[in-house]
Every structure is written in structure tokens, then in C-alpha cells.
DOMARBA-301072 format. One record per residue (C-alpha): x, y, z; residue in three letters; residue number from 1. Coordinates in pm, 1 decimal. Layout:
<sites>
SITE         xx         yy         zz   resn   resi
SITE          X          Y          Z    ala    NUM
...
</sites>
This chain:
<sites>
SITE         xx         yy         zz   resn   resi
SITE     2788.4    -1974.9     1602.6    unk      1
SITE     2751.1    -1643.6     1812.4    unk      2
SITE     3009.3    -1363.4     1811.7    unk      3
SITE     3206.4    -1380.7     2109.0    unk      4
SITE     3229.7    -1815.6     2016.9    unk      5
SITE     3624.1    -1925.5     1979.1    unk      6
SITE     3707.0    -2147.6     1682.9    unk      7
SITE     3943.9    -2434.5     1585.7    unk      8
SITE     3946.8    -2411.3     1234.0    unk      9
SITE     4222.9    -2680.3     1058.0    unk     10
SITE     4295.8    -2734.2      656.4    unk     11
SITE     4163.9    -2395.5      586.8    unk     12
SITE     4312.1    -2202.5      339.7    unk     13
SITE     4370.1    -1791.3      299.0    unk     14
SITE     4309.0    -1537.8       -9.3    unk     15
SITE     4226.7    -1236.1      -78.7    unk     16
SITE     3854.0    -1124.5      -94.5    unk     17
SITE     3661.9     -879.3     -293.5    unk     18
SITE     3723.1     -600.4      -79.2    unk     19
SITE     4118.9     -644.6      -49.3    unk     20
SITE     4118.8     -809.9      270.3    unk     21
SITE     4263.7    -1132.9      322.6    unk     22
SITE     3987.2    -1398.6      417.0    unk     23
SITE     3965.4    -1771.7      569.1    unk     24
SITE     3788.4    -2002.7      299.4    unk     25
SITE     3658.2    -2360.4      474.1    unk     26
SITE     3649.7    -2635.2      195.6    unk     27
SITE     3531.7    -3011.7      223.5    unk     28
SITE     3857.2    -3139.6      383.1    unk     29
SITE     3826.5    -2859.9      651.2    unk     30
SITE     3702.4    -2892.4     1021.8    unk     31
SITE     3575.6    -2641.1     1264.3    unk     32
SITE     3538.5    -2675.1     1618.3    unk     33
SITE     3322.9    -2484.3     1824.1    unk     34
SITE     3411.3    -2328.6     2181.8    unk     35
SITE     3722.8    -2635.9     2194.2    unk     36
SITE     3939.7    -2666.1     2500.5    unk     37
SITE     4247.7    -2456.9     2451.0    unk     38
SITE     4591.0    -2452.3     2612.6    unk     39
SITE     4560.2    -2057.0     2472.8    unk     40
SITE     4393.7    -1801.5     2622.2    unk     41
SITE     4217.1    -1569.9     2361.3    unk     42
SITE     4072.5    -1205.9     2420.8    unk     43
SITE     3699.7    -1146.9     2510.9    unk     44
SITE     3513.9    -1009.7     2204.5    unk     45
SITE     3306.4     -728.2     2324.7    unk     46
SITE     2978.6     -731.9     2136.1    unk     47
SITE     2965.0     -351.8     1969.0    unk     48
SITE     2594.8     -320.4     1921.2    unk     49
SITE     2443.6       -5.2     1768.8    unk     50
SITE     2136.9      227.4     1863.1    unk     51
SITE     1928.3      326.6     1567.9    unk     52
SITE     2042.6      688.0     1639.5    unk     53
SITE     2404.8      670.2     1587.1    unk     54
SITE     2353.0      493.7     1202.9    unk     55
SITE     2489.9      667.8      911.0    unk     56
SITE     2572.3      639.6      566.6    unk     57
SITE     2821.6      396.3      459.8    unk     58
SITE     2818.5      195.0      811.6    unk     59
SITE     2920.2     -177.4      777.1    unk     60
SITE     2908.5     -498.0     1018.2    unk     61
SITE     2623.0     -337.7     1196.5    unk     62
SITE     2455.3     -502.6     1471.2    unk     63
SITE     2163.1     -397.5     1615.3    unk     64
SITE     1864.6     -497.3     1825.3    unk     65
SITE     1520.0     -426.0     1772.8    unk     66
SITE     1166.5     -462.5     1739.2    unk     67
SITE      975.5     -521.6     1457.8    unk     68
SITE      646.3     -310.3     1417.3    unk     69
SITE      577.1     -343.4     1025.6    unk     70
SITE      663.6     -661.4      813.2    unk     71
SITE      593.9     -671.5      415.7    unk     72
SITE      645.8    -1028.3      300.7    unk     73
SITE      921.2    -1117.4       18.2    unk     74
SITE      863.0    -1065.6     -351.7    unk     75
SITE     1074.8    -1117.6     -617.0    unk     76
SITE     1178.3     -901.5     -844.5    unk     77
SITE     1426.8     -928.7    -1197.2    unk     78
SITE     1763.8     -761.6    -1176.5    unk     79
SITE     1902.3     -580.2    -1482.8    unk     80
SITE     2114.1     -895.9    -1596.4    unk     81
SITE     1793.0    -1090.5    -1605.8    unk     82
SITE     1796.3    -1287.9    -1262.8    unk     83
SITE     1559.0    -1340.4    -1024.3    unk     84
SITE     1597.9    -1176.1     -702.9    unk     85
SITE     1410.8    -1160.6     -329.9    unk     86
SITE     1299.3     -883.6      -80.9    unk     87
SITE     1123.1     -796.9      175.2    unk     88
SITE     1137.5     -541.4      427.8    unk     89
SITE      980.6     -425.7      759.9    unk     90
SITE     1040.9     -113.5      963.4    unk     91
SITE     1249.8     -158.5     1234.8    unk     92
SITE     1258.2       11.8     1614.6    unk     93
SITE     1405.3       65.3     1954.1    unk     94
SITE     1431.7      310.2     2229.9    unk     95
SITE     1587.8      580.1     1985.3    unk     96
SITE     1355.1      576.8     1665.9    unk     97
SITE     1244.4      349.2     1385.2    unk     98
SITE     1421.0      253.7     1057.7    unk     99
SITE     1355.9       81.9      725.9    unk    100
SITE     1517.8     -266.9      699.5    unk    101
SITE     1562.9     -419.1      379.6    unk    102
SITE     1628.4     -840.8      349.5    unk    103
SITE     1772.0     -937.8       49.0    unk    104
SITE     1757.7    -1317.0     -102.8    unk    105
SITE     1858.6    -1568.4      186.4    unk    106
SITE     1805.5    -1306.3      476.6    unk    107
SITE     1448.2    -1314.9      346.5    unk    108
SITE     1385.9    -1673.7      490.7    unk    109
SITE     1367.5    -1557.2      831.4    unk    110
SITE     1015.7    -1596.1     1027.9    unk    111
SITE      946.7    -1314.6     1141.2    unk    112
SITE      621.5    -1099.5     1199.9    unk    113
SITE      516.6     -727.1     1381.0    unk    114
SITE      617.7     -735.8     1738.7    unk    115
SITE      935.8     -975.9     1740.6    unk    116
SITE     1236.6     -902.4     1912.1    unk    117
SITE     1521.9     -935.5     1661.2    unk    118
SITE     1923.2     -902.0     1662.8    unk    119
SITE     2027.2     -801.5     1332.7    unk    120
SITE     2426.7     -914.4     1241.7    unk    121
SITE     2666.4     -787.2     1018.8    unk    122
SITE     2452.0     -574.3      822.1    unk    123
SITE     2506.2     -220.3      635.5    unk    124
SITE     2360.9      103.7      591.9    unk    125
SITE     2308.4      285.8      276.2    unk    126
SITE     2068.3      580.6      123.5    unk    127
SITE     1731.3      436.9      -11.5    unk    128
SITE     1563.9      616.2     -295.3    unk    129
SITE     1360.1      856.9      -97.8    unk    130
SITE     1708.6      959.7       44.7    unk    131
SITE     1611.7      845.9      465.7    unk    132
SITE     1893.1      594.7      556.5    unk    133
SITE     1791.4      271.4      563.0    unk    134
SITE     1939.8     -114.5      704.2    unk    135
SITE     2037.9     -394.2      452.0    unk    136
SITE     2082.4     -737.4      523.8    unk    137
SITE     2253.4     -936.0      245.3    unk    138
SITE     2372.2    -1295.2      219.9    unk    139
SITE     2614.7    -1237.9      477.0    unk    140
SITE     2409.3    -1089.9      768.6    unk    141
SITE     2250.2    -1274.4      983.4    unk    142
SITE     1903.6    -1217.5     1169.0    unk    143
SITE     1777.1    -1373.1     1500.2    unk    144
SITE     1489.2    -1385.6     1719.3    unk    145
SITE     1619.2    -1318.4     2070.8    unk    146
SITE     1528.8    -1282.5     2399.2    unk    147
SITE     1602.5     -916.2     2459.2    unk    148
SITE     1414.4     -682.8     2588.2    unk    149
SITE     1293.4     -319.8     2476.4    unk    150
SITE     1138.5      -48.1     2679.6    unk    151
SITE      898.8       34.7     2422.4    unk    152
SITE      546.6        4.3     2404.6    unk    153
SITE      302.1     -264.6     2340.3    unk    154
SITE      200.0     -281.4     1936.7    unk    155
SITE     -131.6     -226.8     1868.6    unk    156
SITE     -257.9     -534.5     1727.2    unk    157
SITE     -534.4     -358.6     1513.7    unk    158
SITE     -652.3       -7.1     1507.4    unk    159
SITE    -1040.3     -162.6     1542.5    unk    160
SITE    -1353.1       74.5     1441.2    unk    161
SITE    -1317.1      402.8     1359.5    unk    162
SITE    -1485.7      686.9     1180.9    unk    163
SITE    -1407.5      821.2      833.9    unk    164
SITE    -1332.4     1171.2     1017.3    unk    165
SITE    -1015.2      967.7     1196.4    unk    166
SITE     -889.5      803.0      892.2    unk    167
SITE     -502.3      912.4      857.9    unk    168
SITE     -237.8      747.8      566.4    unk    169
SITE      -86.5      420.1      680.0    unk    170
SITE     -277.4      262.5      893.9    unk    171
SITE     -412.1     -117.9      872.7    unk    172
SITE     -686.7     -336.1      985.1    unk    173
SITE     -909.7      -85.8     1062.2    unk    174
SITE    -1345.1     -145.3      971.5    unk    175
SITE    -1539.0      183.8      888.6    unk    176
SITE    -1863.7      248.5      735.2    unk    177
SITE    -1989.9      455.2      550.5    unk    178
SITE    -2321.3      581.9      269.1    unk    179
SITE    -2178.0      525.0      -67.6    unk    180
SITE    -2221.5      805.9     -293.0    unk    181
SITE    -2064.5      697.9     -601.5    unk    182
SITE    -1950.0      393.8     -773.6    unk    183
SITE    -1700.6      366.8    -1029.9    unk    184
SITE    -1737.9       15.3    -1195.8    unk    185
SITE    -1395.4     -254.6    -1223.6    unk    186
SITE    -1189.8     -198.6    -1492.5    unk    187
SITE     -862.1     -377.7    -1590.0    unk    188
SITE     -506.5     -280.5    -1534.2    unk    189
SITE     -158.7     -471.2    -1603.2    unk    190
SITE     -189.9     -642.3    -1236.6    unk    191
SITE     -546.2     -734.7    -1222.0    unk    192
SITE     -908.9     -532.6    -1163.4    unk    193
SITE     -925.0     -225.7     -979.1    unk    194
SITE    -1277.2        2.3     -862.0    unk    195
SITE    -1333.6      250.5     -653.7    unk    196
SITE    -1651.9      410.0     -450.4    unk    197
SITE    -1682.1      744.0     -295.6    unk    198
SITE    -1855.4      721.2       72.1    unk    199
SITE    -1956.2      904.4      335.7    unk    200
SITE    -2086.5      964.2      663.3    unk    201
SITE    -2227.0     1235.4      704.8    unk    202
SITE    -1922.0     1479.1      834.6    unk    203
SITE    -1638.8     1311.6      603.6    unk    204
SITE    -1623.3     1189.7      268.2    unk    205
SITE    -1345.9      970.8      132.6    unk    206
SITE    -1204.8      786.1     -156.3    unk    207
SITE    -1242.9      415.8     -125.5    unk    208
SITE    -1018.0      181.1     -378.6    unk    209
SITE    -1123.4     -225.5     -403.7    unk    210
SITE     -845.7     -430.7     -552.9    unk    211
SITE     -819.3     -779.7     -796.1    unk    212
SITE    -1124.9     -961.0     -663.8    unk    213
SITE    -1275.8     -739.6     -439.0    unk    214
SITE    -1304.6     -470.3     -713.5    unk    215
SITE    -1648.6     -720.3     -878.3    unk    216
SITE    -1845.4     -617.5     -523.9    unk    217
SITE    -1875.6     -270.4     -701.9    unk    218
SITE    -2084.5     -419.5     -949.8    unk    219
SITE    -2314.4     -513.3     -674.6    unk    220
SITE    -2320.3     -181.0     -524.4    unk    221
SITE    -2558.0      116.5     -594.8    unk    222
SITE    -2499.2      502.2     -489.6    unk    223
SITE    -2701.8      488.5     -128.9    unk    224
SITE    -2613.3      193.3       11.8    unk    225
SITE    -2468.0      212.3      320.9    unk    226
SITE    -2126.9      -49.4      367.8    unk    227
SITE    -1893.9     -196.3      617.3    unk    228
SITE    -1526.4     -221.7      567.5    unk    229
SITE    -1356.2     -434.9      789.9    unk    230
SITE     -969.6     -510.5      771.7    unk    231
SITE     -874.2     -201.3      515.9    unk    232
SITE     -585.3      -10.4      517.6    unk    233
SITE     -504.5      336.1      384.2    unk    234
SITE     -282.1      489.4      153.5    unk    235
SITE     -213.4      879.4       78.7    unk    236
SITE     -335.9      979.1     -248.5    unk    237
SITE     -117.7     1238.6     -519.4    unk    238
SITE     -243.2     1551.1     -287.0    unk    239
SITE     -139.8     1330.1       35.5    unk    240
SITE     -489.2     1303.4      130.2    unk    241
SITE     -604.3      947.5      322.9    unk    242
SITE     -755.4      669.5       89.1    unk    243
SITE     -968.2      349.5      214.5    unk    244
SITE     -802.5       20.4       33.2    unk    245
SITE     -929.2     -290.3       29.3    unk    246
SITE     -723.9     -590.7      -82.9    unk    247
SITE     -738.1     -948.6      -55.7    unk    248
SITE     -784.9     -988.5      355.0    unk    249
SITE    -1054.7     -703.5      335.8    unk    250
SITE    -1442.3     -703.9      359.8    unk    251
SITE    -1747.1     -542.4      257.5    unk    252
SITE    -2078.9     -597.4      339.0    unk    253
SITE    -2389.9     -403.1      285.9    unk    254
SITE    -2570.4     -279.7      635.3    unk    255
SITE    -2836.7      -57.4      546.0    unk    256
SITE    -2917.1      -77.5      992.7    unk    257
SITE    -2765.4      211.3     1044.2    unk    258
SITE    -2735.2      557.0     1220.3    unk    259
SITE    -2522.5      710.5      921.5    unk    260
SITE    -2758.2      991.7      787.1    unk    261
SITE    -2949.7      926.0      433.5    unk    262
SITE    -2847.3      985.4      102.0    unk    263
SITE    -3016.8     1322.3       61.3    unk    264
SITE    -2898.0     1477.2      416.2    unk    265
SITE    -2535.1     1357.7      341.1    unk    266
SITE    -2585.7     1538.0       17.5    unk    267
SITE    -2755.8     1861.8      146.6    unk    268
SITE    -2488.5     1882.2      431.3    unk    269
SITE    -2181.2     1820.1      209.3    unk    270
SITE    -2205.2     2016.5      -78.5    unk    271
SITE    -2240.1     2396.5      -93.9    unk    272
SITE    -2265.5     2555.5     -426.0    unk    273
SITE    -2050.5     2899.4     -467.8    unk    274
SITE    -1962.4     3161.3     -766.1    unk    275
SITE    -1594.5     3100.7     -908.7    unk    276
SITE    -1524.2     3450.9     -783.8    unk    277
SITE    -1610.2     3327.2     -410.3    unk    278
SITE    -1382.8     3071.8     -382.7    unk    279
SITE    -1104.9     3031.0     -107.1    unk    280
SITE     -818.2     2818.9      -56.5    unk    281
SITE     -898.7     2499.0      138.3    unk    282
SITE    -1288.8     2494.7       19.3    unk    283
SITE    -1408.9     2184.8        1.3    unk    284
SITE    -1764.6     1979.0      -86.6    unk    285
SITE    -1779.0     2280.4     -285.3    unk    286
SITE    -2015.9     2287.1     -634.0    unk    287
SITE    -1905.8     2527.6     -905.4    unk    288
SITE    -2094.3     2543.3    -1227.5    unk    289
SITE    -1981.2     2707.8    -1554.1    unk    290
SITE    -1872.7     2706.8    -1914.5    unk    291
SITE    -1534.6     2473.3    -2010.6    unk    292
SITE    -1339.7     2727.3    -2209.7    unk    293
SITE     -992.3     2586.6    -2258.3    unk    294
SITE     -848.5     2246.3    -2241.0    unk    295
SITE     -508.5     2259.6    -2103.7    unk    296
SITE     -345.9     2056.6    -2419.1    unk    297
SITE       -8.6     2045.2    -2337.2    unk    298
SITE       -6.5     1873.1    -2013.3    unk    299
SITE        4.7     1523.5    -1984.1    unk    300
SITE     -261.5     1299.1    -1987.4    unk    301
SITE     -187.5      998.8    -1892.1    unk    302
SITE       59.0      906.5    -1550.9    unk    303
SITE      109.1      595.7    -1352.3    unk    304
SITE       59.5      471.9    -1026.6    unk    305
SITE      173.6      189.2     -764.8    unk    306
SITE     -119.6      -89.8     -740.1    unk    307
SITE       20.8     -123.7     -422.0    unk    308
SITE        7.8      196.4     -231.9    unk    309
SITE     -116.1      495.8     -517.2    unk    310
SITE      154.6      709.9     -546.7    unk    311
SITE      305.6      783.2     -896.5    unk    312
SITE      559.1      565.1    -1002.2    unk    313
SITE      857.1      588.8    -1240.9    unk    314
SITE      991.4      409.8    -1558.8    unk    315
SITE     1354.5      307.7    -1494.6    unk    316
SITE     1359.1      193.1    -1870.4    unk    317
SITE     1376.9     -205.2    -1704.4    unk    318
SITE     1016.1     -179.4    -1538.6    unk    319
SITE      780.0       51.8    -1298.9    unk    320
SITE      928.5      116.2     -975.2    unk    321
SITE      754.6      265.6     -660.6    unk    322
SITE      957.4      493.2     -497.5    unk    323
SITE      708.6      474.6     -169.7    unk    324
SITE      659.5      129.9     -132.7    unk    325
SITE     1114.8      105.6     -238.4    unk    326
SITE     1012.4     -191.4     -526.5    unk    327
SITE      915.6     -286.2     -880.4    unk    328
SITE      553.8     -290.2     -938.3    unk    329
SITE      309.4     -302.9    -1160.2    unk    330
SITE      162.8       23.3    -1269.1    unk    331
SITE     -172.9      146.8    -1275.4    unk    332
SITE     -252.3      395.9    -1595.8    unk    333
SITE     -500.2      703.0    -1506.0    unk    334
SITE     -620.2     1012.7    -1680.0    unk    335
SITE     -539.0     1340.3    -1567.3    unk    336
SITE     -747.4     1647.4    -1743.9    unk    337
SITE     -686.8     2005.0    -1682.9    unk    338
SITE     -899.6     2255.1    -1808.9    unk    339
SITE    -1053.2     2585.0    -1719.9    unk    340
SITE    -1409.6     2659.7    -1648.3    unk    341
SITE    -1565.2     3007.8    -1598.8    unk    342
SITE    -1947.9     3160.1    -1469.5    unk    343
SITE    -2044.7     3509.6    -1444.7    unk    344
SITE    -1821.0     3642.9    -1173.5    unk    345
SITE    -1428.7     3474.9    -1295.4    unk    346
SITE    -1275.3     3153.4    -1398.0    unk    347
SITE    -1064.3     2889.0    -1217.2    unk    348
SITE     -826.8     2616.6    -1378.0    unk    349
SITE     -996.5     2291.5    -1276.3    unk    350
SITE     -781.8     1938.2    -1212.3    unk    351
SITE     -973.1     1593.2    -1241.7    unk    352
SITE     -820.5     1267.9    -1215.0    unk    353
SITE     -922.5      870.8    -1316.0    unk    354
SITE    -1279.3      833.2    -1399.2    unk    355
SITE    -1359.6     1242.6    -1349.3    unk    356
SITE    -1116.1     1267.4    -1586.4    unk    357
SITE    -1249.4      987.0    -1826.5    unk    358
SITE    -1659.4     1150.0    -1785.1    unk    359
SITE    -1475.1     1449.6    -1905.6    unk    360
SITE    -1310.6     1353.2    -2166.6    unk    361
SITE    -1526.1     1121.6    -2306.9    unk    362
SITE    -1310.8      799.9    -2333.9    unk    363
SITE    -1162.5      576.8    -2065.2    unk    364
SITE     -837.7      532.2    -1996.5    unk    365
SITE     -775.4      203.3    -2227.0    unk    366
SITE     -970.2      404.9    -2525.4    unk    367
SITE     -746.0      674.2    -2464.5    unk    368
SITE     -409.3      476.1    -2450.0    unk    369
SITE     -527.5      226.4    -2744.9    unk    370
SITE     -569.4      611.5    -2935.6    unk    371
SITE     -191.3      676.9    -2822.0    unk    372
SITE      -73.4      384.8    -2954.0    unk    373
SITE     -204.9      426.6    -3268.6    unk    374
SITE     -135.6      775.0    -3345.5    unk    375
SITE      202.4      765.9    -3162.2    unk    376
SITE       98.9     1106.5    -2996.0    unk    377
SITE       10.8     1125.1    -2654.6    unk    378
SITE     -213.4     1451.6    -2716.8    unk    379
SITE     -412.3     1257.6    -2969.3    unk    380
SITE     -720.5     1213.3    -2731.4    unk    381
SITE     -764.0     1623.7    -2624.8    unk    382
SITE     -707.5     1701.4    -2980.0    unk    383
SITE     -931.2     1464.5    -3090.7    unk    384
SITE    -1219.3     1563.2    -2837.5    unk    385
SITE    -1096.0     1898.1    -2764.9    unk    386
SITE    -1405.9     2038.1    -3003.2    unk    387
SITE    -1663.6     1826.3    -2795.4    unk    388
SITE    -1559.8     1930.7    -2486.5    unk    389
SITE    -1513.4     2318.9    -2515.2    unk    390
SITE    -1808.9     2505.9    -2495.3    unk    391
SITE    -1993.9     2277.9    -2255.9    unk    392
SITE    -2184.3     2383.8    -1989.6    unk    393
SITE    -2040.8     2170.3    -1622.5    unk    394
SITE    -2136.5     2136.9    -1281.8    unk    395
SITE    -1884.9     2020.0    -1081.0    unk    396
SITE    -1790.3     1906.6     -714.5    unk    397
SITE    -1457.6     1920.8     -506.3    unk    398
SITE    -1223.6     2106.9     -343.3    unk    399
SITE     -990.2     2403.7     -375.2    unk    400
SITE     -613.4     2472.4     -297.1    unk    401
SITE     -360.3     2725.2     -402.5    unk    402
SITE      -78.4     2625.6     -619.8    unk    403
SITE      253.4     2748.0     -580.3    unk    404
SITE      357.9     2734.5     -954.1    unk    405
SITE       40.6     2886.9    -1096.0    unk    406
SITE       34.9     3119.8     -764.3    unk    407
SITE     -360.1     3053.9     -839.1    unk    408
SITE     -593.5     2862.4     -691.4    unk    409
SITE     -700.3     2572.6     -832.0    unk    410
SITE    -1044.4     2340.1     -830.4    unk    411
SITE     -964.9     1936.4     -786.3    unk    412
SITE    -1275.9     1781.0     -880.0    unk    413
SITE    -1418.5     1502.8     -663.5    unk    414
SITE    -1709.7     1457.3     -914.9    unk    415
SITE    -1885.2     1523.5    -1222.3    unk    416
SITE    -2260.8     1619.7    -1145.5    unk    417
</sites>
């Protein structure tokens, strides 16, 4: 059945649905004939189809036709009654701009992949968490492949090989390579194993995270070698900065044939060491050395993030939910440290995050959570190392930026030398 199709419908029967409106029901003793000879003449139906564009808030019965460019498979999630739901979700596009389309239960057992023409039916439009309007197609819209055409352009199937230097948020199947200059070992979270490397090439350096199974090829990895990623994606990290991932249809492979410069030139190019007091906003591959002399004790410790794509998540008091990735997940638990480190010429308030933070510290993040738990006080980890930890002499590496709040720059360390 199309719109614009005439019906003989017989032994139906009429009442009134949830919205007021009075509604044909079909039972088993009813019959429905499609496109049957008439002695009538009905109306032509014209087809109202809408242009991304002209969407708004609280739109119903929408019809559209579009492309698909990005598809994220279903996954179920629990409801707050207790049932089991489906949804998946792709991003949708025509001549007039792109929008986020949300399938819910039966609308997710469509086919459909990047690049296929679709004609969405009878769906609605609400406001999604990160407050962009978004499409949603429930158990009464309907979604087609069809034959219509677009003037848009082609999809890149892949983006292929690129440098570090070109590495942006949100792209997929990419390969890189890179000199690895760090290696932080797998360690366990609620949704499986997660590790991460540091890696470079000479004129960029960039966080690299290895999920579930691919996380045990750190423990084959030593600073130096020199890998290739192939089919990775990237995510934007808390300061929006690109990230390498690599999940389950990624690769790495060690390929020490290679023109990436060696360990000590990437090292000697990268890093330049400075006085606190020469600082400047934007600095980065800087190395500051000095004297910890406060531990910020009030701030939190530990905070959550998507195992999907990074960001921090929230706790809705029924589960983790992403509001990037618009879903429940399961959360990743990091350490955050704050503390303030001074040399001869000033001081600077100094940021370090997951295993910077656990070096610091001295405790990793399940130590530190396990300590939580047991003294029901989420400070009990500072106060319990704070002693340890002032007074000691640190070099560290990373960059700087200027924070509103503080209206002070700050250092975000990359690493713990």
C-alpha cells in the first residue's frame, strides 16, 4: 500500500483513538481491497513531501526523501518500566541539509546502509537531548528504499590514508601511522578492556584508544615502535580535540619500514621545555618542571565516559546515558587530578586525566573507586595520598589554554616524565 492507493475496506469497525480522533480498526472478519474498480470517483491524493529545511518542532505525518550518509546499527536498550526496547539511527540528507533520524522497535528492521535512497512515511519531529531537531520513526512510520533521485554528491566510501596532522573528530575508516611514544597497558571497565598509546609522527602527536580485544595488542607494544592503523575512526576528546579509536573492524600492525622520524628526533622536535612564568595560551609539546604545592581537594575525582565515543556521560538514576552518541551505554570510570605546580619564576594550576592522573596519584582508577566504596567518601584517595604527593618535585609534558572560569591559564598534561 502507497499513499495515493484507493481502498475497499468492508466489516470494519470505527472508535476513537488515543489522540481523540476517530479511527478505522480491520479485524479477522474484515477485507481490504486494493486499487478495486469503482463506480465512484475519488479525489487524487497529492503526496505532501517535506524538505529537511522546512522541519520543526512538533511536526507529525512527515514524509520525506533522502539519502542516507551515516547508519549506526540497532541496540537495545531497557525502558523505565523494565522492557526491552530497539534503536538505531543514521543521519539523514538531501539538497537542503542533513538530519538525525531515529528508528524505534519495528522501523529498526529495515535494510538499510550509507548511500541508500530512502522515503521516510508518517514520521515526527521532536527535540533530541542535545536540543538540534531530530526525525522519529515509530511503529507506525514506514521506511522505503526508492528509486528517487538526489542532486547530491557521491559518498565517500572511505577516507583512505592520511596523516596524523589531518586527523579531524568523526571520521571513519581511515589507516594512519605513526612512532608510538607511550603505552598505557589494558585495564578493565564495566563493558570490556580498554588501552590507549600516544603516537606520533614527527609534526603531530595524538591520543590513540584500542577497545575490548584490540586493547591486549598494547601488551605487545613498546614506546618506539612504529604502527599502522587501518580502518579507525575518531572521536573528540573532553577539550574537543581528535582521538584515533580502534574497535572491533580495526587493525594494527607493527612496520618499523618506515620514513616516520626516530624516537629521539620525534622527541627533540616535539617537546620544548619553558619556565611557568613563560607560558602562553595555546602552548603545546611544552615541558614544565617544578614543585606540586597544592592538591586541588575539592574537585572531583572520578567522572565517566561513553565506551562508545569518549565524551562524559550522565547518570539518569536508571543507567549511563550518552548524550553524543543519543543512547544508554556503558560507562567508562577515569581519574581526573588537579593540582598546582610552581618553579622559580610563578606557578600554574595543572589538569591530568586517566593514567596521568593515576601516575600522579599513585593508585589506578579501580584502587581508587574500591577506596570510595569503602570509605563512602569520594575525597578519600587525595586525602589519603595528599601527604605523598605534595612536596614532590615533577616534570611534566602538555599543553596550555586559558580558562574562562579561573580567567588563568591552565597546563593539561599529556604525560608524566
Amino acid at each position: 500500500v502507497k499513499i495515493g492507493d484507493s481502498l475497499l475496506v468492508k466489516n470494519a469497525y470505527a472508535r476513537e483513538g488515543m489522540d481523540g480522533n476517530i479511527e478505522i480498526h480491520a479485524g479477522s472478519l474484515t477485507t481490504i481491497s486494493i486499487n478495486p474498480k469503482l463506480d465512484i470517483k475519488l479525489p487524487k491524493i497529492k503526496e505532501k513531501l517535506f524538505q529537511i529545511k522546512d522541519l520543526k518542532e512538533g511536526l507529525d505525518s512527515v514524509n520525506l526523501i533522502c539519502r542516507v550518509s551515516n547508519y549506526y546499527p540497532p541496540t537495545k536498550f531497557v525502558r523505565p518500566d523494565g522492557s526491552t526496547g530497539i534503536r538505531a539511527s543514521f543521519t539523514a540528507e538531501d539538497e537542503t541539509g542533513k538530519i538525525r533520524v531515529v528508528l524505534w522497535d519495528d522501523s529498526t528492521k529495515i535494510d538499510i546502509c550509507a548511500g541508500d535512497i530512502i522515503k521516510l512515511e508518517n514520521a515526527y519531529v521532536k527535540t533530541g537531548l542535545n536540543n538540534e531537531i531530530e526525525i522519529h520513526a515509530g511503529n507506525r512510520s514506514r521506511i522505503v528504499l526508492t528509486d528517487a533521485k538526489l542532486d547530491l554528491p557521491p559518498l565517500s566510501e572511505t577516507v583512505g590514508e592520511i596523516k596524523l596532522s589531518e586527523i579531524k573528530p568523526d571520521l571513519s575508516g581511515f589507516t594512519t601511522s605513526g612512532r608510538i611514544l607511550q603505552v598505557f597497558k589494558p585495564r578493565a571497565y564495566s563493558g570490556g578492556t580498554i588501552a590507549s598509546l600516544i603516537i606520533s609522527d614527527g609534526k603531530e602527536t595524538i591520543r590513540t584508544v584500542l577497545w575490548n580485544e584490540k586493547a591486549e595488542i598494547a601488551n605487545e607494544l613498546k614506546k618506539g615502535d612504529v604502527i599502522k592503523i587501518i580502518n579507525a575512526y575518531s572521536k573528540a576528546n573532553l577539550n574537543e580535540e581528535p582521538e584515533i579509536h580502534v574497535g572491533k573492524y580495526g587493525e594494527i600492525s607493527v612496520n618499523q619500514e618506515t620514513n616516520i622520524p626516530s624516537l629521539e628526533e620525534i622527541e627533540k622536535s616535539l617537546i620544548t621545555e619553558k619556565n611557568i612564568i613563560d607560558l602562553e595560551n595555546r602552548d603545546r609539546y611544552v615541558k614544565i618542571s617544578g614543585e606540586i604545592v597544592h592538591i586541588d581537594d575539592d574537585k572531583r575525582l572520578i567522572y565517566y565516559t561513553c565506551n562508545n565515543c569518549g565524551r562524559s556521560v550522565q547518570n539518569l538514576g536508571l543507567g549511563w546515558f550518552c548524550d553524543s552518541c543519543n543512547e544508554d551505554v556503558e560507562p567508562v570510570p577515569n581519574l581526573m587530578l588537579s593540582f598546582t605546580v610552581e618553579d622559580d619564576t610563578g606557578s600554574i594550576r595543572a589538569i591530568s586525566f586517566r593514567e596521568n592522573a593515576e601516575s600522579i596519584l599513585g593508585m589506578d582508577v579501580e584502587e581508587a573507586m574500591n577506596l570510595i566504596g569503602e570509605t563512602q567518601d569520594e575525597f578519600a584517595p587525595i586525602n589519603e595520598m595528599k601527604k605523598s604527593i605534595i612536596g614532590q618535585n615533577i616534570s611534566l609534558v602538555g599543553r596550555v589554554r586559558y580558562s574562562d572560569f579561573s580567567d588563568q591559564l591552565e597546563f593539561i598534561v599529556d604525560e608524566v616524565v
